[in-house]
NUNUMI-170039 format. One record per atom (N, C-alpha, C): residue in one letter; x, y, z. Coordinates in steps of 0.05 Angstrom, whole numbers, plus 5000, padded with zeros to 4 digits. Example, Ala and Ser with C-alpha at 12.3 -4.5 7.8 and 13.67 -1.06 7.14 Angstrom:
REM NUNUMI-170039
[node A; [5264; 4886; 5156]]
[node A; [5246; 4910; 5156]]
[node A; [5264; 4934; 5156]]
[node S; [5257; 4955; 5142]]
[node S; [5273; 4979; 5143]]
[node S; [5258; 5001; 5157]]
//
This chain:
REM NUNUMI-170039
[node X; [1164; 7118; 5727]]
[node X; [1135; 7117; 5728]]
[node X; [1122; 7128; 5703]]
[node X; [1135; 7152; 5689]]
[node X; [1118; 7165; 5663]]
[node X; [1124; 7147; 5643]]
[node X; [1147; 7127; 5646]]
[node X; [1153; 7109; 5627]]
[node X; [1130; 7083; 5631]]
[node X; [1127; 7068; 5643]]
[node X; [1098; 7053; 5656]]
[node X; [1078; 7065; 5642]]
[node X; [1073; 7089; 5649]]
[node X; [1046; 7107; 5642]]
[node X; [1041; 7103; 5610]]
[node X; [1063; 7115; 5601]]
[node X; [1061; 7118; 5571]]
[node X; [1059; 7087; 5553]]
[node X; [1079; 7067; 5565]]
[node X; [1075; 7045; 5557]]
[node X; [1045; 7031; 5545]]
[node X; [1030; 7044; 5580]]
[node X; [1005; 7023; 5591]]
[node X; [0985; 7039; 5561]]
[node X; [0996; 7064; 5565]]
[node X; [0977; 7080; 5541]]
[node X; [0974; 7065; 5512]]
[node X; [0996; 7063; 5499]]
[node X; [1014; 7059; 5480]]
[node X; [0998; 7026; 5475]]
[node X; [0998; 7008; 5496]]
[node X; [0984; 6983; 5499]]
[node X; [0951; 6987; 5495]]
[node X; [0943; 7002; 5508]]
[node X; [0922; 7012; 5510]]
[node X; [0903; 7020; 5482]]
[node X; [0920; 7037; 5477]]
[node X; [0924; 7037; 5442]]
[node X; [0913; 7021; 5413]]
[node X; [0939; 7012; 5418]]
[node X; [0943; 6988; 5403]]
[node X; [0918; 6960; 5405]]
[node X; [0911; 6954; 5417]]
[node X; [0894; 6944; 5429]]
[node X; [0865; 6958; 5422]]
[node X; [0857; 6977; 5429]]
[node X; [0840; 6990; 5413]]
[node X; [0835; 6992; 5384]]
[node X; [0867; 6995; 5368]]
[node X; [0857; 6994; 5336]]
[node X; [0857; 6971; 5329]]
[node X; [0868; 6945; 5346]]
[node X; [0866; 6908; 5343]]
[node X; [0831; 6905; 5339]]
[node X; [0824; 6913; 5366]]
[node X; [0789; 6910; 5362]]
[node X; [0785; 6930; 5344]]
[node X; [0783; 6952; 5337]]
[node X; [0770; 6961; 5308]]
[node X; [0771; 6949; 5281]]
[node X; [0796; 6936; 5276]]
[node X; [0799; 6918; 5261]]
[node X; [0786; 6898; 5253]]
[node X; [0784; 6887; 5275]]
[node X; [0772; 6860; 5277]]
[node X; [0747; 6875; 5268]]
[node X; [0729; 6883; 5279]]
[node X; [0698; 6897; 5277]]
[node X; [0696; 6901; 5248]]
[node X; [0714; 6920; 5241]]
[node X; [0710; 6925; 5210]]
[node X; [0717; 6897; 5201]]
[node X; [0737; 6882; 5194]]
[node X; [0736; 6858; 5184]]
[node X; [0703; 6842; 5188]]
[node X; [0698; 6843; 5210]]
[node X; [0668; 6817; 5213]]
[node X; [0646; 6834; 5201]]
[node X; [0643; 6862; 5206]]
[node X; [0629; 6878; 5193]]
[node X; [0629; 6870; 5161]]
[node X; [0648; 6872; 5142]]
[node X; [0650; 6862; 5121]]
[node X; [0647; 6835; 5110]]
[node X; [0657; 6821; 5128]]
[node X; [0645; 6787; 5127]]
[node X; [0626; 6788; 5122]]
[node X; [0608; 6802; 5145]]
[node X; [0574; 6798; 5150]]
[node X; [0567; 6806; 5125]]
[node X; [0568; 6839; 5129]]
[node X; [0548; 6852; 5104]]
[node X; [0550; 6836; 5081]]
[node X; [0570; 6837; 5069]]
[node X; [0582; 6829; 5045]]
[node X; [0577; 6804; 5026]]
[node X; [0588; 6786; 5050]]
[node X; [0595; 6757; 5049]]
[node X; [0625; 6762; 5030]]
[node X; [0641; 6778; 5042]]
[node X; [0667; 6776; 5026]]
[node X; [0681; 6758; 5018]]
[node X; [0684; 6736; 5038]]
[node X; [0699; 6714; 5035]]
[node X; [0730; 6727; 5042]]
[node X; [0745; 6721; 5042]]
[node X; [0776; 6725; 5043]]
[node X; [0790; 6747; 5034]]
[node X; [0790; 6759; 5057]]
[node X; [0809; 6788; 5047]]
[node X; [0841; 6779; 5042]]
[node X; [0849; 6789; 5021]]
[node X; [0878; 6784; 4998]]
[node X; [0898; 6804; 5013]]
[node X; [0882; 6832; 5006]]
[node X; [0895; 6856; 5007]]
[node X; [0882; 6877; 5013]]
[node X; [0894; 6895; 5016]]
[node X; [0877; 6917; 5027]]
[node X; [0894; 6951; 5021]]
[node X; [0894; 6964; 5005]]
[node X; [0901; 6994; 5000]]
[node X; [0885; 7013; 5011]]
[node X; [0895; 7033; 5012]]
[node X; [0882; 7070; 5024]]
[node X; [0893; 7077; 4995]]
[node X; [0876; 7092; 4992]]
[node X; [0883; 7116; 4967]]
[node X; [0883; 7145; 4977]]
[node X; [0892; 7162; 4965]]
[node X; [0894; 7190; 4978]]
[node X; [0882; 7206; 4992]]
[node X; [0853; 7201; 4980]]
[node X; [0821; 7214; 4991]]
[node X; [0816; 7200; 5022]]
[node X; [0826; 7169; 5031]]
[node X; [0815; 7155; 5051]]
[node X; [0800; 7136; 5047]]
[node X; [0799; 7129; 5024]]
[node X; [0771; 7107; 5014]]
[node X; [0791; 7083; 5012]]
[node X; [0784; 7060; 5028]]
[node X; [0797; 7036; 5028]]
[node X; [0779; 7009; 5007]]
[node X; [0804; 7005; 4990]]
[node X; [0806; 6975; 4967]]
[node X; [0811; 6945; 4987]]
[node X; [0791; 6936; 4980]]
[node X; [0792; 6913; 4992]]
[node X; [0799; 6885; 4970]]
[node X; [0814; 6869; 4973]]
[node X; [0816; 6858; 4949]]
[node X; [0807; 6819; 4964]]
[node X; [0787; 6810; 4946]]
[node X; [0782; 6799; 4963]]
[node X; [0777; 6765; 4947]]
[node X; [0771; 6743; 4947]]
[node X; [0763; 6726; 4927]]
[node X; [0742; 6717; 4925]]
[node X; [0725; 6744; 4923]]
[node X; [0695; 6748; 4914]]
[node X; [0698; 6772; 4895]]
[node X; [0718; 6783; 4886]]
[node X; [0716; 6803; 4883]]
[node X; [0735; 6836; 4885]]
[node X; [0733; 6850; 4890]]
[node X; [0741; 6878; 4895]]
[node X; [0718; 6895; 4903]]
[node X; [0732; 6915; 4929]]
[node X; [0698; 6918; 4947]]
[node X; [0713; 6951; 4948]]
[node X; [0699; 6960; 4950]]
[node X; [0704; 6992; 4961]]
[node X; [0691; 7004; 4995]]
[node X; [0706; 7015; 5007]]
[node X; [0694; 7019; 5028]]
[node X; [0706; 7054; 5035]]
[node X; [0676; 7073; 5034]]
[node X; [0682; 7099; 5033]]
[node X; [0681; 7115; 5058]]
[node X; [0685; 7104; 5072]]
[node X; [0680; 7111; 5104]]
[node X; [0655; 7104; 5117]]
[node X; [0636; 7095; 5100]]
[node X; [0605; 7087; 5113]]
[node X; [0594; 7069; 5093]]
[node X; [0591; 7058; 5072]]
[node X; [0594; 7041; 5058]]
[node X; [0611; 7021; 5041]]
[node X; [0602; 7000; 5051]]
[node X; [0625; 6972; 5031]]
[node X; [0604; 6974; 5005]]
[node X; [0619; 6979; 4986]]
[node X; [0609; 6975; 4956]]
[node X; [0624; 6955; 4933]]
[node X; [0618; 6943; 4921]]
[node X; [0619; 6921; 4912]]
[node X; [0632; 6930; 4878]]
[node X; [0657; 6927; 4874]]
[node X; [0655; 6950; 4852]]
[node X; [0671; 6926; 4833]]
[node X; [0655; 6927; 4802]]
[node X; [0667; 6900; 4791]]
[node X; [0674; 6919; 4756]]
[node X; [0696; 6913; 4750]]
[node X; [0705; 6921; 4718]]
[node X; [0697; 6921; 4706]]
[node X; [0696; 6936; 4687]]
[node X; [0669; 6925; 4657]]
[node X; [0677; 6915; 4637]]
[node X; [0704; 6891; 4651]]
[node X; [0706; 6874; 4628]]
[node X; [0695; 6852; 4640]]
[node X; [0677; 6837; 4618]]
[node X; [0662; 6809; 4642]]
[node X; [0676; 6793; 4648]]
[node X; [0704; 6782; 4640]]
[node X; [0720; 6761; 4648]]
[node X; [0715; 6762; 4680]]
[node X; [0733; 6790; 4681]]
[node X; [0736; 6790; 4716]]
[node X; [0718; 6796; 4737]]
[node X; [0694; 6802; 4731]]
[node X; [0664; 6816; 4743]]
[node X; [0672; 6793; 4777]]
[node X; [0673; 6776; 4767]]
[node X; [0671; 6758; 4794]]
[node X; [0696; 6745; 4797]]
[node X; [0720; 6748; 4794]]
[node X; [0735; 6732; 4796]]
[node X; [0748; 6744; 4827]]
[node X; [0774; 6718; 4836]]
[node X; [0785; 6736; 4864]]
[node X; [0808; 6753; 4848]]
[node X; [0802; 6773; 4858]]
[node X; [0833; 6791; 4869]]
[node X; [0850; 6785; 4886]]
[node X; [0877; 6786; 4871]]
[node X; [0897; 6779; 4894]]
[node X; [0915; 6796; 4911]]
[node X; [0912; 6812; 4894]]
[node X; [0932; 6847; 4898]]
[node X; [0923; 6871; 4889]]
[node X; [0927; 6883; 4907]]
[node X; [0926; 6914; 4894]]
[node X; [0947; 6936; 4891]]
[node X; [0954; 6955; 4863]]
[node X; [0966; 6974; 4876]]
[node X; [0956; 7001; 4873]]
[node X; [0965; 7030; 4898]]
[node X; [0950; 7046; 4887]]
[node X; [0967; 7068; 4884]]
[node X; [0963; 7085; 4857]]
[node X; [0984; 7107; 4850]]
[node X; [0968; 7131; 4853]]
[node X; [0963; 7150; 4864]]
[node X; [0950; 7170; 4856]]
[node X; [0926; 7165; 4846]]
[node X; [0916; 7171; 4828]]
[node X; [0876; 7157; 4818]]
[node X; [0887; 7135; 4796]]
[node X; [0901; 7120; 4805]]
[node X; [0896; 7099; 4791]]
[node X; [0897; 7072; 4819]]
[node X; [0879; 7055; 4804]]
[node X; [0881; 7029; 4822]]
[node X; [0892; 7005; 4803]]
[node X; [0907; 6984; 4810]]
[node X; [0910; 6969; 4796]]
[node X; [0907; 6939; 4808]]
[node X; [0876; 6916; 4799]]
[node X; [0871; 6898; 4812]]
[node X; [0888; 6875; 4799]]
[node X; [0897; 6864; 4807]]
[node X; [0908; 6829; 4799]]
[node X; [0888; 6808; 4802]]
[node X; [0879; 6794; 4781]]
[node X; [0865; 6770; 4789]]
[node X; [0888; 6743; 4796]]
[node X; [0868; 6733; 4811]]
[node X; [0881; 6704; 4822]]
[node X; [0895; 6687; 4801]]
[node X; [0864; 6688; 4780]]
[node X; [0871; 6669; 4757]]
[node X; [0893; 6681; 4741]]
[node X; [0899; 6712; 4732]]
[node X; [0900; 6717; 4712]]
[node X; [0897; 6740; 4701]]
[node X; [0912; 6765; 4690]]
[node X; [0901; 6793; 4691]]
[node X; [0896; 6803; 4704]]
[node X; [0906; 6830; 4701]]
[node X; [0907; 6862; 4716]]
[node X; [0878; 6869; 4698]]
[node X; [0874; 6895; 4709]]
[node X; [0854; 6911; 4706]]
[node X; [0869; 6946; 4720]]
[node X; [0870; 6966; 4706]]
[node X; [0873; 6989; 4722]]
[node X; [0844; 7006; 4717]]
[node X; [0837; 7014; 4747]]
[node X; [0817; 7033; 4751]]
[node X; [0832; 7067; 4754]]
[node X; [0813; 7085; 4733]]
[node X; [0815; 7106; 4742]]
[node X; [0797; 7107; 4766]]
[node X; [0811; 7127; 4793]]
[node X; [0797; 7129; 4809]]
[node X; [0780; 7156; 4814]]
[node X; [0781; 7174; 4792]]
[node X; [0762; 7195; 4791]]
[node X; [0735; 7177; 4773]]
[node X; [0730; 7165; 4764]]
[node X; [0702; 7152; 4749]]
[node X; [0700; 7120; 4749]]
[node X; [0721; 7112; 4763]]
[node X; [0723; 7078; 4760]]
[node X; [0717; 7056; 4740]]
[node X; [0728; 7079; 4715]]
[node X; [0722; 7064; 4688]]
[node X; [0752; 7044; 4691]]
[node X; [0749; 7021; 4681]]
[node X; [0775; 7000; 4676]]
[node X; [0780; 6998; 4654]]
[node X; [0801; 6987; 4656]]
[node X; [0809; 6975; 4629]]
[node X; [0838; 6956; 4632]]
[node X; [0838; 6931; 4618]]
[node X; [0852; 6920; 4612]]
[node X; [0881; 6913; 4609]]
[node X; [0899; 6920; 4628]]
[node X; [0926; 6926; 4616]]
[node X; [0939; 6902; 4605]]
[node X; [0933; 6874; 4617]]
[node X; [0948; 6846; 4615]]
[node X; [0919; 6825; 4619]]
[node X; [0930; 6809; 4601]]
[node X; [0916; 6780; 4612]]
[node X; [0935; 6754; 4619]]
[node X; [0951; 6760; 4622]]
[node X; [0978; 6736; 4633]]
[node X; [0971; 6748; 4666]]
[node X; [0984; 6719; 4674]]
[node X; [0983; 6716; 4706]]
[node X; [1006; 6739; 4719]]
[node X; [1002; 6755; 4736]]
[node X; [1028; 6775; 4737]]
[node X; [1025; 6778; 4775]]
[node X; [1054; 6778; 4790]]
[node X; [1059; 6782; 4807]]
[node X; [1045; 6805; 4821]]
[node X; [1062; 6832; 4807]]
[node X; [1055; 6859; 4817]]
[node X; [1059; 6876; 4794]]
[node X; [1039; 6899; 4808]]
[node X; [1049; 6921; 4780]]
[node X; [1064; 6940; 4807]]
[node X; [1089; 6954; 4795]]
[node X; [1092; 6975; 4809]]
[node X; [1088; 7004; 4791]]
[node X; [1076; 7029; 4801]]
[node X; [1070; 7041; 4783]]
[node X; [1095; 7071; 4790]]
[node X; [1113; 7077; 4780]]
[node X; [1137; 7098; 4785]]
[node X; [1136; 7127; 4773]]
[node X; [1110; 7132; 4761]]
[node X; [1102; 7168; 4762]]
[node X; [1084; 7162; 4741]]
[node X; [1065; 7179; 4736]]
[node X; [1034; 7178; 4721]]
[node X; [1045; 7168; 4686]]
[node X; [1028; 7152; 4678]]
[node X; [1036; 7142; 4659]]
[node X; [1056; 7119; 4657]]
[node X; [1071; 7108; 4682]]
[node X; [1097; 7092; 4675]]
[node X; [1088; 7073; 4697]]
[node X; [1091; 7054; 4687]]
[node X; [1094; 7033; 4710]]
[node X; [1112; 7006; 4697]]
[node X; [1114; 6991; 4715]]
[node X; [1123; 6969; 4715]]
[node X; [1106; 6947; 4715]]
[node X; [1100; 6910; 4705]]
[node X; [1090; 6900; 4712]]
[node X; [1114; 6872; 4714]]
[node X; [1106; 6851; 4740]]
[node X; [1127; 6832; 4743]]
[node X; [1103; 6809; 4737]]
[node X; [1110; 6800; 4719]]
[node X; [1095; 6772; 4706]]
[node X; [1104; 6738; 4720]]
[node X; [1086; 6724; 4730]]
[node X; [1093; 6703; 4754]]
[node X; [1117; 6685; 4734]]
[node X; [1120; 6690; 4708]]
[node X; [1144; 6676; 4697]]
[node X; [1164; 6692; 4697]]
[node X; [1175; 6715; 4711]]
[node X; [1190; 6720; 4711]]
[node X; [1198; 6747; 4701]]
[node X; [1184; 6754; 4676]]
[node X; [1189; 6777; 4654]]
[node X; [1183; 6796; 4666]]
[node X; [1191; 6831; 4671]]
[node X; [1190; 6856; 4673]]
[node X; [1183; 6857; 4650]]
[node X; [1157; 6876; 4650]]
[node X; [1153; 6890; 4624]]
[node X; [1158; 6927; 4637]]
[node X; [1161; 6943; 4621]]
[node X; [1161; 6979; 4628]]
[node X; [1133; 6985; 4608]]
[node X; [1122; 6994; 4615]]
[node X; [1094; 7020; 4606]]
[node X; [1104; 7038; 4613]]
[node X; [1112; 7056; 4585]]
[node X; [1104; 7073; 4582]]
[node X; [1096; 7090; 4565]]
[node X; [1070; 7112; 4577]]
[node X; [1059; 7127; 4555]]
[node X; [1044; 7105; 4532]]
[node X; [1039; 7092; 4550]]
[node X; [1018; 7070; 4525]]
[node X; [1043; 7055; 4508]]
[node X; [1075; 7054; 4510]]
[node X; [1084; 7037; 4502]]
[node X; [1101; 7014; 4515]]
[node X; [1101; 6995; 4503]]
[node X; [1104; 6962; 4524]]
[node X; [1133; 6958; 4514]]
[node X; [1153; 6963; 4531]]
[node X; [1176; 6942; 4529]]
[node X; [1182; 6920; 4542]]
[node X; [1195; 6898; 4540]]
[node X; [1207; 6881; 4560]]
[node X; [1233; 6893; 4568]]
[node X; [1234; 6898; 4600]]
[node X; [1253; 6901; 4612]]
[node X; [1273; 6893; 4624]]
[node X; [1272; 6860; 4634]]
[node X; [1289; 6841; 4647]]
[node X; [1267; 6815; 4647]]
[node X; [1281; 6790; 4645]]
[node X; [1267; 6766; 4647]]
[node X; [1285; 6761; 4677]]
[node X; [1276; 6744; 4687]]
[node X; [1286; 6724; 4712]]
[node X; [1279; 6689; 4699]]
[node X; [1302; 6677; 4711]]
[node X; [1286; 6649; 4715]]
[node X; [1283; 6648; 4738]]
[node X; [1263; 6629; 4740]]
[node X; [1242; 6626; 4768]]
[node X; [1254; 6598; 4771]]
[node X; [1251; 6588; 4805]]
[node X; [1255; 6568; 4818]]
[node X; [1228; 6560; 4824]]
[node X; [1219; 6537; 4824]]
[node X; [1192; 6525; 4845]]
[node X; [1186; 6531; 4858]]
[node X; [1203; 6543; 4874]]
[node X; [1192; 6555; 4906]]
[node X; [1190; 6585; 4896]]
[node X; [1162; 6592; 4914]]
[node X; [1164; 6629; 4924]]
[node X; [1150; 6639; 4889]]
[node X; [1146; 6659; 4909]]
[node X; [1137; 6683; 4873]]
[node X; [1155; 6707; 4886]]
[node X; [1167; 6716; 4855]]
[node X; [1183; 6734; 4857]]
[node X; [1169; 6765; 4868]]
[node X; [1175; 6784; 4882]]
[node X; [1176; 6813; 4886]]
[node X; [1184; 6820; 4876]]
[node X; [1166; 6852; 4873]]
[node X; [1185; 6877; 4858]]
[node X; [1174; 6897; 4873]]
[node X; [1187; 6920; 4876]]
[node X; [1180; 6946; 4893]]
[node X; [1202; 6971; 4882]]
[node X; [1194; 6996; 4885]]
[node X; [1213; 7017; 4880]]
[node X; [1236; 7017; 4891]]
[node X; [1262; 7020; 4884]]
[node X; [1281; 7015; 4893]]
[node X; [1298; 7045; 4887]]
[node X; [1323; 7042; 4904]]
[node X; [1326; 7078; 4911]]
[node X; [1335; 7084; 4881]]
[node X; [1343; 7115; 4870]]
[node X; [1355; 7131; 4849]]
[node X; [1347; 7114; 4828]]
[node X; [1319; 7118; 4820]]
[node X; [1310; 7108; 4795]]
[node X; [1312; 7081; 4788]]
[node X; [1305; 7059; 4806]]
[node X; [1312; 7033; 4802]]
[node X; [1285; 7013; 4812]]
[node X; [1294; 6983; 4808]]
[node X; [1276; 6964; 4817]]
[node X; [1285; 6958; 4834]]
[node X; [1273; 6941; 4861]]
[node X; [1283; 6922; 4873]]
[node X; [1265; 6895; 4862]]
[node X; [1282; 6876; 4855]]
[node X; [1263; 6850; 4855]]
[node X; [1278; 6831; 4878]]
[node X; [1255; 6814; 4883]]
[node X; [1270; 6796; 4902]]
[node X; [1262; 6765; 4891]]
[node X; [1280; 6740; 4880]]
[node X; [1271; 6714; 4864]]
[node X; [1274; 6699; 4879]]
[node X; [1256; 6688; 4896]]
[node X; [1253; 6665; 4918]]
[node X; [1279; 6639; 4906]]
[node X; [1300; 6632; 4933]]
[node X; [1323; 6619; 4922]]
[node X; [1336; 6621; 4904]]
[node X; [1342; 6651; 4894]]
[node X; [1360; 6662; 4866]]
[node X; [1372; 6679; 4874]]
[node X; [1364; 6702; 4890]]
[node X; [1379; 6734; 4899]]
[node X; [1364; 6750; 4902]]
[node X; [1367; 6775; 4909]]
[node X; [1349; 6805; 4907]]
[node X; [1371; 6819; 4897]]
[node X; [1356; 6835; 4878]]
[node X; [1369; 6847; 4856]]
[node X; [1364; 6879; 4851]]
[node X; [1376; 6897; 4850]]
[node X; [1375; 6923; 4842]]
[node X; [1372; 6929; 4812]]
[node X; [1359; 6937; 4802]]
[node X; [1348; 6935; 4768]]
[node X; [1352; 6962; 4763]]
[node X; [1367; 6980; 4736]]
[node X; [1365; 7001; 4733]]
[node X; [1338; 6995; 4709]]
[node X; [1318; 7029; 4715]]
[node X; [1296; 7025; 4697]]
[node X; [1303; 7037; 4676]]
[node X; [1318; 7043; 4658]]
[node X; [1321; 7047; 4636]]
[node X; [1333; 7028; 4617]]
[node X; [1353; 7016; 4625]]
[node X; [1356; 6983; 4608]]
[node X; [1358; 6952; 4630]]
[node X; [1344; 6951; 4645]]
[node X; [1337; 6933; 4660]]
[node X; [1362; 6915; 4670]]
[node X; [1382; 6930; 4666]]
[node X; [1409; 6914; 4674]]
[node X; [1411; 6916; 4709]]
[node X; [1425; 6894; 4723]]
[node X; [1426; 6894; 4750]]
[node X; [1442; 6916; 4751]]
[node X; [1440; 6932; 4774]]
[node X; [1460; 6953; 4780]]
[node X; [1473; 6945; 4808]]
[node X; [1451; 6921; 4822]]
[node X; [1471; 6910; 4846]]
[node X; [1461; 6882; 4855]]
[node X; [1483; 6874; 4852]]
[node X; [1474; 6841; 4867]]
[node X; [1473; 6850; 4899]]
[node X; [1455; 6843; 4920]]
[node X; [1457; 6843; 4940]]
[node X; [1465; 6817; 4959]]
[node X; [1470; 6796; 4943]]
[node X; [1481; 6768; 4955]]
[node X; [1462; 6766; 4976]]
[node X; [1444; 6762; 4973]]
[node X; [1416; 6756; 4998]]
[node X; [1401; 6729; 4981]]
[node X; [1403; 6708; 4991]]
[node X; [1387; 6693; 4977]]
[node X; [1360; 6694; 4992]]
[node X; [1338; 6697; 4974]]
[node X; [1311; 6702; 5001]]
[node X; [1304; 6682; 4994]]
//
């Protein structure tokens, strides 16, 4: 019976944050006119990035704010991704170019204008970016290496994410997922998974 109970709760729940969801979603439709949410991050403080293709929206617990780079290329373009490291945000356009926001003053700036998958960012100052042709680049400290190329298949856009003891995971739609060490971008493991 306490198993029933807890279930019905558990349903009960869940269900509850489905409709909050929804609410905040049409809430933002409405106000906004967002058009199409991409993505969506929390940053440390609680303030949720909306990434959207109208744009990039901020929402601080009681206001959706409309927050655009001050480089004019991208003022209006869609966002397709976000990632967030500590006070930094980093937007992807649809077309074309990143942008990273500090998130103590939300000044931007420019890191890429090539079309790029994801940035992953791996401790202040360093990140990674995966470019939709394939190329890892490493940042760091304001200096740019190339880290690993992939060739790409037609199908799929490749992934990248932190991968355990100092590494990448990428994953190349119909090629493999791959373990990348970040210091000379050599595989450290084939995982024989074709995704």
């Amino acid at each position: 019976m306490k198993y029933v109970q807890t279930l019905y709760r558990i349903c009960l729940l869940l269900l509850f944050v489905n409709i909050s969801n929804n609410c905040l979603a049409q809430e933002l439709i409405t106000k906004l006119n967002a058009g199409t949410v991409f993505d969506t991050k929390i940053e440390s403080n609680g303030r949720i990035w909306i990434a959207t293709n109208r744009g990039l929206i901020l929402h601080d617990g009681i206001n959706y704010i409309r927050i655009k780079p001050s480089q004019k290329k991208y003022q209006n373009q869609s966002v397709k991704s976000l990632c967030v490291y500590k006070h930094y945000l980093y937007a992807i356009f649809a077309n074309s170019g990143a942008v990273k926001f500090d998130l103590d003053n939300f000044k931007s700036v420019e890191i890429s204008n090539e079309a790029i998958e994801n940035i992953v960012q791996y401790n202040n100052d360093h990140y990674y970016i995966l470019f939709s042709d394939g190329k890892i680049e490493d940042h760091t400290n304001g200096k740019v290496k190339l880290l690993a190329k992939f060739k790409l298949g037609t199908e799929g856009k490749p992934i990248m994410t932190i991968g355990p003891k100092g590494s990448l995971l990428v994953s190349v739609p119909k090629i493999g997922l791959y373990q990348l060490n970040i210091t000379d971008g050599k595989i450290a493991k084939d995982y024989g998974i074709i995704p």
